[in-house]
Phi, psi and omega in degrees: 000122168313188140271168195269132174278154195286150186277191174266150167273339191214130211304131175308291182258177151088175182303168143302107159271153159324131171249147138304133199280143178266097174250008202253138160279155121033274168316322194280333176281013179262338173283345191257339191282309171282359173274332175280300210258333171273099178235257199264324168000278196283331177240024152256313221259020179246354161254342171284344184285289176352304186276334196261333191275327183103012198032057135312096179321303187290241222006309191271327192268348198274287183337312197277350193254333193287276190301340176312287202315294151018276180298293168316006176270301187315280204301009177266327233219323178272350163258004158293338190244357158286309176290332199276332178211086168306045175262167189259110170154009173044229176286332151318324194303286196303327173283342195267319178305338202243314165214062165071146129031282174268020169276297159307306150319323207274322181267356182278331195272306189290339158301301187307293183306308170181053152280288182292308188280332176286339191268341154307289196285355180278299202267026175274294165267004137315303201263353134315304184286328168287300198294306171316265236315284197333291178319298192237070180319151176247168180289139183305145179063009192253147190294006166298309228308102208027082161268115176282008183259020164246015165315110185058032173267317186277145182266005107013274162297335184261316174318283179312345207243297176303325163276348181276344165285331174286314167331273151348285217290303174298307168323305198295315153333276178317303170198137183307321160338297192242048153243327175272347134339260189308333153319310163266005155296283204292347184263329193283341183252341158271337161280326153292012169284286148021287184273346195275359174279326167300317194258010175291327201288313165325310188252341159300330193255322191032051187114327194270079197249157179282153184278090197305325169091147151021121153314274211233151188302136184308325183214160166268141168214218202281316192313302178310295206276348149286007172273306219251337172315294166329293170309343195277291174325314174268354187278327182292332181277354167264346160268142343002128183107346202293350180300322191296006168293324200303331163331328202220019190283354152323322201254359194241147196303163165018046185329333206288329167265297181262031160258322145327300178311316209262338184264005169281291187319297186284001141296322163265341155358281200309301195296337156290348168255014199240307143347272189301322158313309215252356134204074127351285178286011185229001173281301211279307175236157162300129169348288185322317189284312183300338205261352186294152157340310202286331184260064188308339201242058160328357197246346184267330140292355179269319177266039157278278227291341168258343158237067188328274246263346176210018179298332176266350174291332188272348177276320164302346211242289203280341173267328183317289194317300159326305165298340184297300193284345136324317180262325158325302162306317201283304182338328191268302171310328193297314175290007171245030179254318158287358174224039142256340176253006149267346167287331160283344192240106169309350190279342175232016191321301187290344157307314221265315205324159162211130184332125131345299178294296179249043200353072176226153187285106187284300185293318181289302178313303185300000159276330216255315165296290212267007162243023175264313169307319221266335186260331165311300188296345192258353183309341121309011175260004197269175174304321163260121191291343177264359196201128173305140158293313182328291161338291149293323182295300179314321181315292154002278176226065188259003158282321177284333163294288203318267206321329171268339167291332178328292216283317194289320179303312202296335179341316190313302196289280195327322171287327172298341196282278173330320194229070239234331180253032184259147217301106187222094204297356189202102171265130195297165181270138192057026191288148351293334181318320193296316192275321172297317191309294181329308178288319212283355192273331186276345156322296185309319159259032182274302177303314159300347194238350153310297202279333176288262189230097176319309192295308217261022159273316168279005156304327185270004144278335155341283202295320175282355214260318180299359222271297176286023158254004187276303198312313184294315185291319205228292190331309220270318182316328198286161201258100203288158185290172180310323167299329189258330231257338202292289191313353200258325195274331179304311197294350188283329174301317177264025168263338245254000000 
């Protein structure tokens, strides 16, 4: 049996589909790449690094510059397969050039049903829930205190979470423009928060900084190093997202430049402020306190102490404002992962359309959108009386994504195998090293999130696995579009 040969990224023959109009710059991917990854992150996951590290500082700043670089190994290594097919659908794209069709449907099937749409609506009722938090503060420092497990608990809270997603929905709609506004409006006030939270303690405390003690532990043992594995595991999940510009590289001027460029520049952003946020917090309390039970939010006592008097309204403010802009960027992005495998699938034919009016995939966002509502409201159906469906579903299968964000990195080397004289207006840097380093790092934790809770991984390859008999039942009938038909004539040729 052959591998599947690789496709054309752009049709040979046959009619002109519809181009998305290119309005995004330079600036707007470097916002959306820091607009995706700061979201809740930077301000939970600094008492689980705490707790699992023994709060050895240099440790915890060494763990946060390692997965920084890590992640720039990815993004180095994704913006080579960003320049080689500048199209709307990202890593569907990049899977379907490198290994077909039904590799590509399969990640096409679990974003829509609930990769993507669970991560709407998860950071819908985060931010429904932060926005309580604002109005009606609760006491500082007490474990109520953003309990994300009550997120879309309240029909309240599911009201506020489906209009800020319908709000969203319109916007992206009416124009690609002023979705890329608000996206860069909520990332320039969150990210100056970021920094301005890293570089306060310096000039507020003016010395009078906490004694951080010991760096790093005099000795390692079985414990320690599944300690930092924990640790490692929420740091990644807090740089998560910087890829998902490669979604929308359809729309931004001269892709070829600034989406490579713009997803190096916002990567290393993130690791200087994320480096400098945490430590900020460990300047600011002694460790035992960021790492206690009681501060699921550690970012919310640390700006008491620099702002007594109004310091927990402004940390509440800035994650509300933060889960916002997060859930914009998905909004702006997510829907163009469906109406890039309808373009491919006739069978999904009305996803592919593009407004007349506002040129934009109008049917795909309003699809994408109405089943991100449809899991918020259903969110009281689930089983566990402790956990939102959204919720479980993503846990589900954010292990069968991580295998396919894996698979999408490794392409760099397989199309280098494959395609070895094809067009590459941007090659990674330091290659082959840059991209193994990246994979052999996303292995471990592949590995690691296996060995952790086995059912619910594989259940959540279940549920993408339904991916390929949908593919097999209605894709494989359909009369492929001009883009699979280009590739298909290509591969016959060089079988030939």
């Amino acid at each position: 049996m052959t591998a599947p040969a690789p496709l054309n990224p752009l049709p040979v023959d046959g009619p002109a589909r519809p181009e998305l109009e290119k309005v995004l710059g330079f600036y707007s991917v470097v916002f959306i790449v820091i607009g995706q990854v700061i979201g809740s992150g930077i301000f939970f996951k600094p008492q689980v690094v705490a707790q699992s590290t023994g709060g050895f500082v240099g440790l915890i700043l060494t763990l946060w510059i390692v997965c920084g670089l890590v992640n720039l190994c990815g993004a180095l290594a994704m913006g080579e397969l960003g320049a080689m097919f500048p199209r709307a659908g990202g890593t569907y794209v990049f899977l379907r050039e490198t290994y077909g069709p039904l590799w590509s449907f399969m990640w096409a099937w679990g974003e829509f049903w609930v990769i993507r749409t669970g991560a709407i609506a998860a950071l819908a009722a985060y931010f429904a829930l932060s926005l309580e938090y604002v109005l009606w503060p609760v006491d500082v420092g007490s474990p109520a205190g953003f309990n994300l497990d009550s997120a879309g608990s309240s029909m309240t809270q599911k009201v506020i979470a489906v209009l800020a997603i319908a709000a969203l929905g319109v916007i992206s709609i009416i124009r690609t423009t002023w979705a890329g506004w608000v996206q860069n409006v909520a990332t320039l006030v969150k990210g100056g928060f970021v920094a301005v939270l890293a570089i306060l303690p310096f000039v507020a405390l003016s010395g009078d900084t906490v004694d951080v003690g010991p760096l790093f532990p005099a000795s390692m043992n079985g414990g320690s190093i599944l300690g930092i594995g924990a640790a490692v595991a929420a740091i990644m999940w807090a740089y998560d997202g910087w890829g998902n510009v490669t979604v929308v590289a359809e729309e931004i001027h001269n892709p070829q430049r600034n989406l490579p460029f713009g997803l190096i520049v916002g990567v290393i952003m993130l690791i200087a402020l994320y480096t400098g946020a945490n430590l900020a917090y460990h300047l600011v309390l002694p460790s035992d306190v960021i790492a206690a039970p009681a501060n699921v939010c550690p970012a919310i006592p640390v700006c008491e102490r620099l702002f007594p008097s109004f310091g927990a309204k402004l940390m509440r403010a800035m994650i509300m404002i933060s889960v916002f802009g997060a859930l914009s960027s998905n909004v702006l992005v997510g829907p163009r992962v469906l109406f890039a495998v309808a373009r491919d699938h006739e069978f999904l034919g009305p996803f592919s359309r593009i407004h007349p009016a506002t040129k934009t995939p109008a049917f795909a966002i309003a699809g994408m959108c109405a089943w991100s509502c449809a899991l918020i409201m259903m969110g009281g159906l689930s089983w566990d009386p402790n956990a939102q469906l959204f919720n479980l579903m993503s846990e589900w299968t954010v292990f069968g994504g991580s295998i396919f964000y894996f698979t999408a990195v490794a392409a760099v080397i397989v199309l280098r195998i494959r395609r070895p004289n094809a067009e590459r207006p941007y090659r990674t840097w330091g290659y082959p090293i840059v991209p193994l380093v990246f994979l052999a790092f996303y292995a471990f934790l592949l590995v690691t999130m296996l060995l952790e809770k086995p059912g619910h991984r594989l259940v959540g390859l279940g549920l993408i696995s339904l991916g390929a008999i949908v593919y097999y039942a209605f894709a494989k009938r359909t009369p492929d579009a001009p883009e699979v038909a280009a590739g298909e004539a290509e591969a016959s040729a060089q079988l030939a």
